[in-house]
PAVEX-452618 format. One record per residue (C-alpha): y, x, z; residue in three letters. Coordinates in steps of 0.05 Angstrom, whole numbers, padded with zeros to 5 digits, always signed. Each point is the difference from the previous one (the first is absolute). Layout:
<nodes>
YXZala ...
</nodes>
This chain:
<nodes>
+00368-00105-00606unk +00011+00056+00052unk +00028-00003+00064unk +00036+00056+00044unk -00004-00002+00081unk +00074-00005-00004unk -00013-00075+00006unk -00019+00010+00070unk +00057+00026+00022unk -00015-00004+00075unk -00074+00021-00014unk +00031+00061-00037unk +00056+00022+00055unk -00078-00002+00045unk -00037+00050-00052unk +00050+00047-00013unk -00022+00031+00065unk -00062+00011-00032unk +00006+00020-00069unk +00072+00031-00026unk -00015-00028-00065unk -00030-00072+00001unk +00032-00033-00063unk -00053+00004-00043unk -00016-00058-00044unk -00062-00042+00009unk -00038-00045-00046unk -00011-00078+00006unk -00061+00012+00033unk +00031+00047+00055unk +00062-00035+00009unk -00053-00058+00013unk -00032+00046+00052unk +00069+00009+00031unk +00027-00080+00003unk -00082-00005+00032unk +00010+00057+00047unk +00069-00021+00041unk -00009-00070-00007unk +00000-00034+00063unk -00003-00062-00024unk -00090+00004-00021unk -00012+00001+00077unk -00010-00071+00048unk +00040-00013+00026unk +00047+00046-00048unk +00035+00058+00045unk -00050+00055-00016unk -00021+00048-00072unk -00037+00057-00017unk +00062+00042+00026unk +00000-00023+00064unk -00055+00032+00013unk +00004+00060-00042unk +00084+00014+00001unk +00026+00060-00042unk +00046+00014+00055unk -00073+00011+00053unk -00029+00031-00069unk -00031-00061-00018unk -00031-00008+00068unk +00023-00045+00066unk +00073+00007+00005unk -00021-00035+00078unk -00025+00062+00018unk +00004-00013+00078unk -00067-00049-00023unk -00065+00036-00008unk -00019-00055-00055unk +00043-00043-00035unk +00015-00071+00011unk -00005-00059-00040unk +00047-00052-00030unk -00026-00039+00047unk +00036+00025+00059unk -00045+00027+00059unk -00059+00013-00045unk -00023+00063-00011unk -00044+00039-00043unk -00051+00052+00026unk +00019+00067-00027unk +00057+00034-00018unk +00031-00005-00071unk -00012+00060-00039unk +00051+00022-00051unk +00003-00026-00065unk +00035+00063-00028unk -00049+00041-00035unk -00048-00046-00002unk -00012-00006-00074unk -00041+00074+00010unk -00043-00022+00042unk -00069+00001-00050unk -00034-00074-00008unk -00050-00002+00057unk -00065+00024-00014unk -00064+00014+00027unk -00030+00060-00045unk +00011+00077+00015unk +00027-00025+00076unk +00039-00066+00012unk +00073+00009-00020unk +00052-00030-00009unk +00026-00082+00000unk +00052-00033+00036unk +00013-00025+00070unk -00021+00041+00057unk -00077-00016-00010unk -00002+00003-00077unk -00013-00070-00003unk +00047-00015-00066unk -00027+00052-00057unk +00071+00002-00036unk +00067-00017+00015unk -00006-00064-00047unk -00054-00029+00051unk +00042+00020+00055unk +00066-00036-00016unk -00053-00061+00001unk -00019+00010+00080unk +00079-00016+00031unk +00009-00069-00036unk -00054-00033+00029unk +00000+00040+00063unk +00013-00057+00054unk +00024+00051+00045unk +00038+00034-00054unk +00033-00041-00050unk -00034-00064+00021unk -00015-00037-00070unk -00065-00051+00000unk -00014+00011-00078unk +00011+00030-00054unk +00028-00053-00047unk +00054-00004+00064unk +00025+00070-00013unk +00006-00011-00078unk +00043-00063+00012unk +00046+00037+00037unk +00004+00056-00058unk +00011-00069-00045unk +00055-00027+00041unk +00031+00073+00004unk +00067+00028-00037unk -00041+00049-00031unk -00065-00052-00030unk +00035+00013-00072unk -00019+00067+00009unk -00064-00011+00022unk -00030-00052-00054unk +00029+00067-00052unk -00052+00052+00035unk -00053-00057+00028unk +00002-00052-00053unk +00034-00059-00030unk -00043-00038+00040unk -00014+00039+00061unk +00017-00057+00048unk -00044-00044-00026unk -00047-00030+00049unk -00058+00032-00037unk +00025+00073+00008unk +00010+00007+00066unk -00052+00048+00009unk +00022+00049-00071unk +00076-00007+00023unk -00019+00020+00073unk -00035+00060-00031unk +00061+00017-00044unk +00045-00008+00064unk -00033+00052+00029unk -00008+00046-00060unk +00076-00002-00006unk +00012+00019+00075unk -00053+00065-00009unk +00041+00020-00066unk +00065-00006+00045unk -00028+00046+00049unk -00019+00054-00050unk +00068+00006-00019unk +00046+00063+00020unk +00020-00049+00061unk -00052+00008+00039unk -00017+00068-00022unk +00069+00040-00010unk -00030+00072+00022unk +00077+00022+00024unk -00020+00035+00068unk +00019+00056+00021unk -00073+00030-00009unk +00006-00016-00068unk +00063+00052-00009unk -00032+00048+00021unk -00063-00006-00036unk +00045-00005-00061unk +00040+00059+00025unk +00072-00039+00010unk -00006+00006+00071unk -00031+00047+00059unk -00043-00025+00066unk +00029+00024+00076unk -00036+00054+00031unk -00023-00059+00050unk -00023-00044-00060unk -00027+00067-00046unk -00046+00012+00075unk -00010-00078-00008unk -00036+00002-00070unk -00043+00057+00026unk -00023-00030+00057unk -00015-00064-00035unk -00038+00036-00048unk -00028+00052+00052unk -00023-00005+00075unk +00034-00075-00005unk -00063-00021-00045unk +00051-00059-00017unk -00016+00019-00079unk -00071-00021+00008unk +00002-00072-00009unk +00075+00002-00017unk -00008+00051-00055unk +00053+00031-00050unk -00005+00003-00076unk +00007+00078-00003unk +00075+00001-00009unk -00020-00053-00072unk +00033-00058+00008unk +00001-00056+00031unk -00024+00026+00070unk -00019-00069+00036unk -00035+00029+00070unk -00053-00045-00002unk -00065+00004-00020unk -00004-00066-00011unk -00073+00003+00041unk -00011-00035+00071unk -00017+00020+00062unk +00000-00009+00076unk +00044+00048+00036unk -00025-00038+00066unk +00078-00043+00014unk +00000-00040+00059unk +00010-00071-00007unk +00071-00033+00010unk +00007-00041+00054unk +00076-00025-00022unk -00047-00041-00064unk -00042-00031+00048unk +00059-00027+00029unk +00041-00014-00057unk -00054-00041-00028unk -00036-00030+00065unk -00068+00027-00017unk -00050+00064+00008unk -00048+00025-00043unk -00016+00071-00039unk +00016+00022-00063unk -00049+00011-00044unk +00034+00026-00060unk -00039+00020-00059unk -00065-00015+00036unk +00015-00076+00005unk +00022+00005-00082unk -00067+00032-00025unk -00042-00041+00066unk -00019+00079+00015unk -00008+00023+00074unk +00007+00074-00021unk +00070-00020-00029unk +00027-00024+00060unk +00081+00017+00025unk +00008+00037-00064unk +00070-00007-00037unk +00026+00016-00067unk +00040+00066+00012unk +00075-00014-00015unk +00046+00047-00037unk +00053+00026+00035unk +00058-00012-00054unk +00051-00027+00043unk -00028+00005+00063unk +00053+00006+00042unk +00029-00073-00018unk -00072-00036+00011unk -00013-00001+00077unk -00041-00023+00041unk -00056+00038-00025unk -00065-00004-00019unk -00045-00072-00016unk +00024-00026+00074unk +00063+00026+00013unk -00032+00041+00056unk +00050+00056-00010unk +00074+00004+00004unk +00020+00057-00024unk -00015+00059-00052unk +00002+00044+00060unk -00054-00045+00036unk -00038+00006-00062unk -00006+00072-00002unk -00005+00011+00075unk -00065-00051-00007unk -00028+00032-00058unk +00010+00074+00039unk -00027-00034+00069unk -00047-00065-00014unk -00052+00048+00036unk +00039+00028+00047unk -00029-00040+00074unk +00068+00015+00030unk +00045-00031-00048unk -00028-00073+00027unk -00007-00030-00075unk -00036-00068+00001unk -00074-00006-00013unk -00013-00016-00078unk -00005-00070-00023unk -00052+00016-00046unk -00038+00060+00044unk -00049+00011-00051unk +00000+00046-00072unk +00073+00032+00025unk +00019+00056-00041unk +00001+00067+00044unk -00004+00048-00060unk +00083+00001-00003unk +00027-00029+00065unk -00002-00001+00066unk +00009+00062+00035unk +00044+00050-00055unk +00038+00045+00063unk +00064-00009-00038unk +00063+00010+00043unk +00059-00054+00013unk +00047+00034-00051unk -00058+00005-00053unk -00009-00080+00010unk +00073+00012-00014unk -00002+00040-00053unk -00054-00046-00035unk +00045-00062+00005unk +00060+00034-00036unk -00040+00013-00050unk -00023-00082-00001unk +00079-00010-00008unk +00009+00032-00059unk -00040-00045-00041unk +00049-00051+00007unk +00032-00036-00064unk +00069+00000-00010unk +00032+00075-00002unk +00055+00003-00041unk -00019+00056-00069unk 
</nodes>
């Protein structure tokens, strides 16, 4: 049986923004993904799914973009970091600890592969707010689409005895979902021209060779060589010495420092790094970075030319110690290369019409 995303039809009218071609069919275990992913109904209270939090029309990140994290169903709750993007995210290599730690999912790496990340939200009580697992499966059994699910999961996938093998296979379908052309389109504008349909700006051909160049943006957010597909990330994680946000501390009613990958692998030397994110679709995700910190692409660039910079009056570091100064902090670029730099960022937006 195969499905087309015409029977979303308000879903659909969302993605064609993203992707000029989004009819492609999916299997069972896709479509699965799919009925899993915009469900509203697997939250508790119900009101909140995977979408919410990752929208196509935010590219897959916060559409509530005037929050530096996102809140729960639960309203007035409120998670600690900002959502990253779920577009992409399939590249991003299982986390691993040989040859350099790379890779994983959330901002610290904490979920090796997208399967073990679509666990995380469920159970989240700030998040989706479930108490078990067998909770979440009886709401897949009590859903239009359980048919579908016993074909991919089992005949007898809600049985009380496979809660933990049909939780497993819930999440394997939402990490096939995301590997689909949906999340993944490659229609920007940068992808034109690499092609050779389409030609940069002089402001976004100065851009590329700033990001490349004196921007030293390329370092950690690195291109393929013109080989497709060019994700910008390295996928590696570092400090680049943020301040903390004082908006979380009063969204959620509490202080503290984030440790990122240091408080994952219990390693001091790892503290307040983050996984670097790609920068498909950048220009729909803000806030940026893991707390929201930053506004605006421009703020981004200005803080990656000035972190150093006494008179620019940036906060002190949340995590002070094992900042990266090898590629930021003081790069003397001018106000219309920050410019420049950002047009560039804009062109890797999904979505151009061929």
């Amino acid at each position: 049986m195969m499905k087309s995303l015409s029977v979303y039809p308000s879903i659909l009218a969302t993605l064609c923004f993203l992707s000029p071609v989004t009819s492609f069919a999916l299997t069972d275990q896709e479509t699965l993904g799919q009925n899993l992913y915009f469900d509203t109904g697997l939250s508790e209270p119900a009101g909140q799914s995977c979408a919410s939090c990752h929208d196509p029309s935010a590219g897959f990140a916060d559409p509530d973009q005037h929050f530096p994290v996102s809140e729960g169903v639960i309203p007035g709750l409120f998670g600690t970091r900002n959502s990253p993007t779920a577009s992409y995210a399939a590249f991003s290599p299982t986390f691993t600890l040989k040859g350099g730690i790379v890779g994983g999912q959330f901002w610290d790496g904490r979920a090796p592969t997208l399967a073990e990340q679509a666990k995380g939200p469920f159970l989240n009580p700030v998040e989706m707010a479930n108490t078990s697992k067998a909770q979440v499966i009886g709401k897949i059994a009590a859903s239009s689409y359980a048919a579908l699910f016993q074909t991919v999961c089992g005949a007898n996938a809600f049985d009380a005895d496979q809660v933990e093998a049909s939780y497993d296979c819930m999440a394997d379908a939402i990490e096939v979902f995301e590997t689909t052309p949906l999340f993944s389109p490659f229609t920007s504008k940068y992808d034109d021209v690499i092609s050779g349909t389409a030609q940069f700006t002089p402001e976004e051909e100065e851009g590329l060779a700033l990001f490349s160049g004196r921007g030293k943006c390329a370092h950690c957010h690195d291109l393929a060589g013109g080989q497709n597909p060019d994700l910008f990330s390295d996928f590696k994680y570092h400090n680049i010495g943020l301040p903390a946000n004082p908006e979380i501390f009063i969204l959620t009613g509490t202080t503290f420092t984030d440790l990122g990958l240091g408080a994952v692998l219990n390693d001091p030397r790892k503290n307040g790094q983050f996984k670097t994110s790609h920068l498909r679709n950048i220009a729909l995700t803000a806030p940026y970075m893991h707390n929201g910190v930053l506004k605006t692409l421009k703020e981004v660039v200005h803080f990656y030319n000035t972190r150093d910079v006494a008179s620019e009056g940036w906060a002190t570091p949340e995590v002070p110690d094992s900042i990266n100064s090898s590629f930021i902090g003081d790069l003397g670029l001018t106000d219309a290369e920050e410019d420049a730099i950002v047009a560039f960022m804009l062109t890797l937006t999904d979505g151009v019409a061929p």
